[in-house]
N, C-alpha and C positions, 0 to 999 in steps of 0.2 A: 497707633492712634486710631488707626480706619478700627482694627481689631475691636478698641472699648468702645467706638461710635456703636458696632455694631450691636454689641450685647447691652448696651443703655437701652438700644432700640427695643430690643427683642423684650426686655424687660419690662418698658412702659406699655408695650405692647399687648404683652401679657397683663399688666394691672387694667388696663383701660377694657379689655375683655371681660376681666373679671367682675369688673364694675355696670359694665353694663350689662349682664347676664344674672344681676344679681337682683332681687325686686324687695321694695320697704313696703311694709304693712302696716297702716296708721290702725293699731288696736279699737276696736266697736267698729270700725268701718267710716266713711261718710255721713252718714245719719245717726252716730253713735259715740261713744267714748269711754276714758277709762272712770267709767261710774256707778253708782247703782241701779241708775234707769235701764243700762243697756243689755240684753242676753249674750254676755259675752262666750258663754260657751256652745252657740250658735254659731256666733262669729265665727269661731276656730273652726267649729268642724265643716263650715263652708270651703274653705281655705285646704291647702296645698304647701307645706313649707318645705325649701329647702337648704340645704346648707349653701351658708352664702347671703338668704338672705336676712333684710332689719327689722326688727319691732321697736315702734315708735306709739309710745305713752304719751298720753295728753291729759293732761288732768289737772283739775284746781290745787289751790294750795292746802285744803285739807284732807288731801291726800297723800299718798303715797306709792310706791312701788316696792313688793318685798317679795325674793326671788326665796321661795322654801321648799321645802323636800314634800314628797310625796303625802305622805301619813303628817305631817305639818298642815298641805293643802286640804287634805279631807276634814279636819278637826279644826281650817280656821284660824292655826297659830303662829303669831309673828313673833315669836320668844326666841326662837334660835332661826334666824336668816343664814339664807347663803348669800345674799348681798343686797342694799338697800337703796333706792336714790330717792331724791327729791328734787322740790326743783319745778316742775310744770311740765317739762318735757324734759322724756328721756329714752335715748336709741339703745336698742340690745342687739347686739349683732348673733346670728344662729352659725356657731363657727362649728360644730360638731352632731351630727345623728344623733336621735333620741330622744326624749319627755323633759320638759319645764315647763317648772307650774310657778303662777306669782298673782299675790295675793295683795290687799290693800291693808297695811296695818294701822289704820285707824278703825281703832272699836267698835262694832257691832258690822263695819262695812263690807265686810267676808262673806256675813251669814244672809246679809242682804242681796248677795249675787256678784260683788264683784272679785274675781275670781277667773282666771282662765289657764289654761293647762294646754300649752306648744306640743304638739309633736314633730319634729324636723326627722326629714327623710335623707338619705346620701344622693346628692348632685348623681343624676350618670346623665348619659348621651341619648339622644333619640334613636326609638329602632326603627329599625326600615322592614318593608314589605319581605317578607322572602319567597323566591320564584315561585310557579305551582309547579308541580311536577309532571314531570314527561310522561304522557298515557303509555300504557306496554303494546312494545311490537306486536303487530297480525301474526298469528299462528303461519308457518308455510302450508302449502295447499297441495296436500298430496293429490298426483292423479296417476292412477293407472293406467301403463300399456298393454294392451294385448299381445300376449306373447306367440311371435310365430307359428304355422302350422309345422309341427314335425315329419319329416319326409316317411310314408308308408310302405319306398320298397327295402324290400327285404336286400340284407347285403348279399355281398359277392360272394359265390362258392369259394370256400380258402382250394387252391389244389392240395393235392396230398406230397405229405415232402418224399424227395426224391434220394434223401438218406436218411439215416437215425438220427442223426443228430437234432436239438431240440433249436426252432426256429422261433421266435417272436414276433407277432402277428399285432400289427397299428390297426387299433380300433377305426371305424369310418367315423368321421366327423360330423355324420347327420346323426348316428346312435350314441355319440359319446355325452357324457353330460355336462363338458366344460364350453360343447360346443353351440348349447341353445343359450339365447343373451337374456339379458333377467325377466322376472318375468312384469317385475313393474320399477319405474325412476320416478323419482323425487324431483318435481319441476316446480320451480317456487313461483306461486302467482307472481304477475305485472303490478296488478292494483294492491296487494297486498306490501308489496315494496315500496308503493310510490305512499303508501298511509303510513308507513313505518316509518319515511323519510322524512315526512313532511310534519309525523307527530313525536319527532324528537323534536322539531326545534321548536325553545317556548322564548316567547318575546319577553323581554323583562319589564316588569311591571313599572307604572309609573312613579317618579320620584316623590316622594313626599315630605316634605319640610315645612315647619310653622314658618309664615310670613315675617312674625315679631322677630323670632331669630335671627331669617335672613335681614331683615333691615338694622339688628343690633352688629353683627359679623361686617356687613358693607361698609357702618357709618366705624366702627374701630379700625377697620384696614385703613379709610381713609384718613384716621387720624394719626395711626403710625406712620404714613408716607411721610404727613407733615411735619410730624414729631423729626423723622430723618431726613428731611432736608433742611430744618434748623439747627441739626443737628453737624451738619455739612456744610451749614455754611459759616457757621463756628470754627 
């Protein structure tokens, strides 16, 4: 039982977000309608639509609403509809991406302007800022040493060996060449390390979110709480 409270919840939950994330468009706008006075394909291309949300027709009764195909819209023709209403008012919900066009099929009222042509876009998510990137590390800062003076005196008289036999003679450590130290090291700047440190790290940029959203997101979570606690106490 707790089990199906909870997926009731999660479900209403989901509907009640979807509903309010979703926005109706009264066609001409405030100061206009579905007629011939109004530049309705103004209207549209002011607008933004996307999937999810409603088109709401307001119109006298000699009128109509007649949903046609594209080369149908250009020419005007309400002979072959893809769906008709009447009535005064009527809601079209935008449930798939893509072009809809609809037209007034009473005579002559097409070529008079009234006429508008939907484009809905696919619902996605807000993007966020993405970091800047990390300036590049300071080069290291070679600095040369001055390489020791090499000693000038002359080495030791070898004696002379005191049989045939052949003897091996150790070079002196001031003429040999493993024995002077380099002649320069690779000492990496202070301040070069401390800019290096300090310009990896990048602070992450501020959050940015439409207000209307978060006040849509707030007022649904609080209405699922409630949704689940009448839900509990059933």
């Amino acid at each position: 039982m707790a089990m199906l409270r909870t997926l009731m919840s999660l479900a209403i939950s989901g509907m009640l977000i979807k509903l309010a994330m979703a926005a109706s468009y009264t066609v001409g706008g405030q100061n206009g309608g579905w007629d011939t006075t109004t530049n309705l394909q103004t209207w549209a291309s002011s607008h933004s639509f996307l999937v999810g949300d409603n088109l709401i027709f307001q119109y006298a009764p000699n009128h109509d609403v007649v949903e046609v195909s594209k080369a149908d819209y250009d020419s005007c023709q309400a002979n072959n509809p893809i769906q008709s209403y009447t009535g005064g008012t009527t809601t079209i919900p935008l449930s798939s991406p893509g072009n809809r066009s609809f037209i007034c099929g009473t005579s002559g009222h097409c070529s008079q302007g009234m006429k508008v042509e939907i484009h809905t876009l696919a619902a996605s998510a807000p993007t966020t800022a993405s970091p800047p990137a990390s300036p590049p590390a300071s080069s290291v800062t070679l600095v040369p040493t001055p390489a020791p003076e090499s000693s000038t005196s002359s080495p030791a008289p070898v004696p002379a060996p005191e049989s045939t036999s052949p003897q091996l003679l150790t070079p002196s450590p001031s003429n040999s060449p493993l024995g002077s130290p380099a002649s320069s090291s690779i000492i990496p700047s202070t301040e070069s390390t401390r800019t290096s440190s300090s310009g990896s790290s990048t602070e992450p940029p501020p959050p940015s979110a439409a207000h209307k959203d978060s006040f849509l997101v707030i007022m649904t979570m609080g209405l699922s709480l409630f949704v689940m606690m009448m839900l509990q106490a059933y």
